[in-house]
N, C-alpha and C positions, 0 to 999 in steps of 0.2 A: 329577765333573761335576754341576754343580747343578742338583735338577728345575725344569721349567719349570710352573708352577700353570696350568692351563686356566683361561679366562673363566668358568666356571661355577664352581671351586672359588675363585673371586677372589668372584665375587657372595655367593657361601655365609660366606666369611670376614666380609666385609665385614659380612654380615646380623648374623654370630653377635657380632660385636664391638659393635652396635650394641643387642641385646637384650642387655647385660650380660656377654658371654661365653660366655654358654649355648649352644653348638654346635650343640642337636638343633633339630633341622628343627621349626616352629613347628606348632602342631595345627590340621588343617585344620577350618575351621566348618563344621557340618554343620546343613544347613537343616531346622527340625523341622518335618515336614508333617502337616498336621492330617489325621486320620483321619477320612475320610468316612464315613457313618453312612448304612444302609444297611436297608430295611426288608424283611423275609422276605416270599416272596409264596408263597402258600397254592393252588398249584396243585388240590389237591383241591376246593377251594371258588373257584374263576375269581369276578374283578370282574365285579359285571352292569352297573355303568353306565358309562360314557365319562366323561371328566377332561370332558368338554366338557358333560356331561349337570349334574355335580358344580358346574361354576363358574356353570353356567344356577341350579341351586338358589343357592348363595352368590348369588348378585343379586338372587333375589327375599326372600332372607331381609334382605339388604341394607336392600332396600325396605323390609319390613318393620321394622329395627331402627326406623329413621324414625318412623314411624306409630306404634304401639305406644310410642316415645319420648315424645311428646306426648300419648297420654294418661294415663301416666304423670304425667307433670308438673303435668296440671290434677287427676288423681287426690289426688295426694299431695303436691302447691303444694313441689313440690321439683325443680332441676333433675336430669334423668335421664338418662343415655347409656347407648347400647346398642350392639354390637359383636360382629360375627360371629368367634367364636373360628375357628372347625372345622367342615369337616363333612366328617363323613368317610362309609363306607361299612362294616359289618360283620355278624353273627348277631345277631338278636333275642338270642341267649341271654348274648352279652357283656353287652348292654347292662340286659339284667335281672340280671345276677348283679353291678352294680356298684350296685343299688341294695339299701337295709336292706330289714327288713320293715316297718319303722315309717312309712318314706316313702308319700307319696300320690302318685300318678299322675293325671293329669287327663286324660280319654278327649276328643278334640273328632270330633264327627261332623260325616262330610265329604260332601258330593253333587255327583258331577259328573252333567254333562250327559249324557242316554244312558247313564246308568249309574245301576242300581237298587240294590246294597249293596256297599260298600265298607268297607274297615277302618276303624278309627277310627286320630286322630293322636293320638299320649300325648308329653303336657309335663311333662317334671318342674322343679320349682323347689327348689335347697338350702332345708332348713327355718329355720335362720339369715337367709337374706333373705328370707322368705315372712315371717316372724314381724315383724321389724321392719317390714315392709311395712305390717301388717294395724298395729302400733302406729301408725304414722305415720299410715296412714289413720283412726285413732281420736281422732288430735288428740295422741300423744305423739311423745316425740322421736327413735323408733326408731334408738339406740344400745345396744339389749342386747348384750353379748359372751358371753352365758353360756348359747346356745343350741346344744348340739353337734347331730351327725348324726342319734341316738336321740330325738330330739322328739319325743311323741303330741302331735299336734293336740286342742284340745276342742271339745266340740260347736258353741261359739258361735264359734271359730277355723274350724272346718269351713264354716260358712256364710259367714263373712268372706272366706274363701279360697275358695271358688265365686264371688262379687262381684268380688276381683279377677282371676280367671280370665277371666270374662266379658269383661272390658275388650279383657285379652291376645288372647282366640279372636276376637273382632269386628273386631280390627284385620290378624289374619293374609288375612281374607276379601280387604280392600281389597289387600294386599300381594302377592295371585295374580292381581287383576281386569287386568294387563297384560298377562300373557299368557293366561290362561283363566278362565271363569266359575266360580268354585271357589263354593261354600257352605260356611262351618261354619258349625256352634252347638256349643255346649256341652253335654253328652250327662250325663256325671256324675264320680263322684270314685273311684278304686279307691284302698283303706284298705291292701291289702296286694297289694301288685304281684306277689309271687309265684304268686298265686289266679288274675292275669290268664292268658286261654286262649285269646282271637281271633286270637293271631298266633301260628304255629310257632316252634318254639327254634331249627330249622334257618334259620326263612326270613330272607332280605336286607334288612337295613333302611339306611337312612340315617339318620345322628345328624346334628343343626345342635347346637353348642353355641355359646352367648350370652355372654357378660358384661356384668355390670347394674352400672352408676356409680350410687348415689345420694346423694351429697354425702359421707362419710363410709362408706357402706355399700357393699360389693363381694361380687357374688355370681355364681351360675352358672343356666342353664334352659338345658334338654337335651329337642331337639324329638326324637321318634322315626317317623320316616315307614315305614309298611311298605313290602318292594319293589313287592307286587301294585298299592298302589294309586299311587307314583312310575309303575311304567309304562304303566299307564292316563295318569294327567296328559299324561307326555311322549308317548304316541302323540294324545293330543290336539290337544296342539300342534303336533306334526310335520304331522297331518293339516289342522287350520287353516292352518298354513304352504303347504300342496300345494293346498289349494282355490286361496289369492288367487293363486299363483303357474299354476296353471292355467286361469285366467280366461278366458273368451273375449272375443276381440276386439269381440264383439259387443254383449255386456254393459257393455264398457270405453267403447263408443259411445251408448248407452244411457242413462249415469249420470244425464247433461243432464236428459233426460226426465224419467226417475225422481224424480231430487230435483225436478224442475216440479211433477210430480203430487202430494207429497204435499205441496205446498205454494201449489196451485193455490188454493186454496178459503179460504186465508188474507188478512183483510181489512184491508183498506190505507186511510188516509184521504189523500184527492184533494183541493187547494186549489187556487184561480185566483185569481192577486191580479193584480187590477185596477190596483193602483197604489199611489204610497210617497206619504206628505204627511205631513209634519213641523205637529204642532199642538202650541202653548204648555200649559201646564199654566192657567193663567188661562183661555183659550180652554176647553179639554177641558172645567173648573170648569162653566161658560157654557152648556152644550152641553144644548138642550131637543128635545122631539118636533117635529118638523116643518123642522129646518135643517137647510141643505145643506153638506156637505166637497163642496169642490173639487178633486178630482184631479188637475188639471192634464194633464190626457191628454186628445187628440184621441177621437173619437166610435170609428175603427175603427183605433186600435194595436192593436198586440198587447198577448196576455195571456199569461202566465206560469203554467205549469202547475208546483205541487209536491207529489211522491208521498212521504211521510212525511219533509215540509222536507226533501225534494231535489230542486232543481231537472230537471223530467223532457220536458220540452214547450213548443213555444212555439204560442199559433191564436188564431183570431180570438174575438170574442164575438158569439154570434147569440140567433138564437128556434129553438128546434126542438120541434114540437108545441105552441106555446102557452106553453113551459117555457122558460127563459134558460139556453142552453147555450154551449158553447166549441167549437170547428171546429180539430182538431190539424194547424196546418202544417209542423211540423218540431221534429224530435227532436234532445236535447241530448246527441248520442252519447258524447263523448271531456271531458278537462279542460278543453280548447281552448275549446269549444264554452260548456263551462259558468264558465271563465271570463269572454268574451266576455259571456255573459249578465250575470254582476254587474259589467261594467263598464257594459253597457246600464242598469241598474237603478242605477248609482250617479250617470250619467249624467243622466236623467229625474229621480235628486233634485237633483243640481246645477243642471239647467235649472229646476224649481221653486224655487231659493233665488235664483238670478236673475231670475226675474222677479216673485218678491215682492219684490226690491230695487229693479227698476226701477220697481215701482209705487210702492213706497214714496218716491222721487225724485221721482215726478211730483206727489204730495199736498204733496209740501215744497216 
């Protein structure tokens, strides 16, 4: 009796006749999954800041690249980009032990508000783009490649490199002024980083690392914030944050006042124009002591009050005390109002050009 092949061993047949013969079952693909990469967390040592404290630095460093960009530019009449690599969080002592001996550190001294000493901020800059820097800034065309890591600065590179420090620390000032009153200045230059002593090897620092475009030239500046003085900053700000958001209502009714008062005593000039009248230039030429413009306005229209050429008032004109004053009838509150007026005033020229017309009909 002949077997009967199942639907599955008909598919299989079919398959194998189809790939040449080859019977065995075809290999199944196997999907290569990329191995996710996974960074060790150092329970001994806990993170002290928030991912959210970290992304608050990146924006003001942000900011910073900005500012510091430009004057770069006018520095070194080259265009210059700047770009926030990294900022990460780690020990003073990583971050010292990835520098030589040879490298300089630049100390910026910092002052906040309510606070009398604080650590200083140390910038390091690769000595490769410091060097071309200081060429470029000297009128060459800072393209040296033969600058490695072990560079000694010389004495007149040491001051060159203080000069463009300065630029860099002046512009970090403006780059904290958004969210807090930060000062630096520039403090001085440490020749062998490992001598430096103000900050523990233990303690938490934050790293900003940079990337510097200058046409051709590409390099690194590695900002080092201690943790003491980050969390001074950010309790500063959280507290700033907690004053405006605790406000009293009463204060908030207030403001009016406030800004009246300090600006009460500030002096405005007051104009009353009388009236419009259109004079030839031949005429104006003509014009001696003792002749009269005609205004073409009644004895008691109004006058037209303007508080630094803004239309503000409309009154009468009188005498008060012996002195020629204006009697205020009505205020030019809204657009409305003060539209109204210059169409009254473009009005009164129009009726003045008619009836210099009509006069001028009657002579002919």
């Amino acid at each position: 009796m002949s077997e009967v092949l199942s639907q599955s061993q008909i598919d299989a047949l079919l398959n194998s006749m189809r790939g040449g013969g080859d019977d065995s079952p075809a290999p199944e693909e196997k999907e290569e999954k990329k191995e996710v990469e996974y960074r060790k967390y150092d329970f001994y040592s806990p993170r002290k800041f928030t991912t959210e404290k970290l992304k608050l630095l990146r924006n003001i460093f942000e900011n910073y690249c900005r500012i510091a960009a430009s004057q770069m530019n006018s520095l070194f009449r080259l265009s210059s980009d700047l770009e926030v690599l990294a900022v990460e969080e780690q020990r003073y002592s990583e971050f010292n032990n990835s520098l030589a001996d040879s490298d300089v550190m630049t100390l910026v001294k910092v002052m906040l508000p309510e606070q009398a000493k604080n650590p200083p901020i140390l910038m390091h800059i690769s000595p490769w783009l410091m060097v071309n820097m200081i060429d470029r800034m000297m009128g060459g065309t800072g393209d040296d490649d033969s600058i490695d890591s072990g560079y000694v600065y010389t004495s007149i590179e040491n001051v060159l490199y203080q000069k463009v420090m300065t630029y860099l620390v002046h512009a970090m000032q403006d780059a904290w002024a958004t969210y807090i009153r930060l000062d630096t200045e520039f403090e001085r230059m440490e020749q062998d980083p490992s001598m430096f002593q103000e900050i523990s090897l233990d303690e938490t620092v934050a790293i900003v690392v940079l990337t510097v475009k200058m046409g051709e030239l590409t390099g690194t500046v590695n900002i080092c914030i201690p943790g003491t003085l980050l969390t001074d900053i950010f309790n500063t700000i959280d507290r700033k944050k907690n004053i405006n958001l605790d406000a009293d209502s009463e204060d908030n009714r207030n403001t009016r006042e406030t800004i009246m008062d300090s600006i009460r005593d500030s002096a405005l000039y007051v104009n009353a124009q009388l009236g419009v009248v259109e004079v030839s230039l031949h005429d104006l030429y003509d014009l001696h002591v003792g002749d009269v413009i005609d205004l073409n306005k009644p004895k008691g229209s109004e006058v037209f009050l303007f508080i630094q050429d803004q239309p503000w008032f409309t009154g009468r004109l009188g005498v008060h005390k012996k002195n020629m004053a204006v009697k205020i009838e009505k205020r030019i509150a809204d657009e409305e109002d003060e539209e109204e007026l210059r169409k009254l005033i473009l009005q009164d020229e129009k009726e003045d050009v008619l009836e210099e017309m009509e006069m001028e009909t009657e002579i002919i």
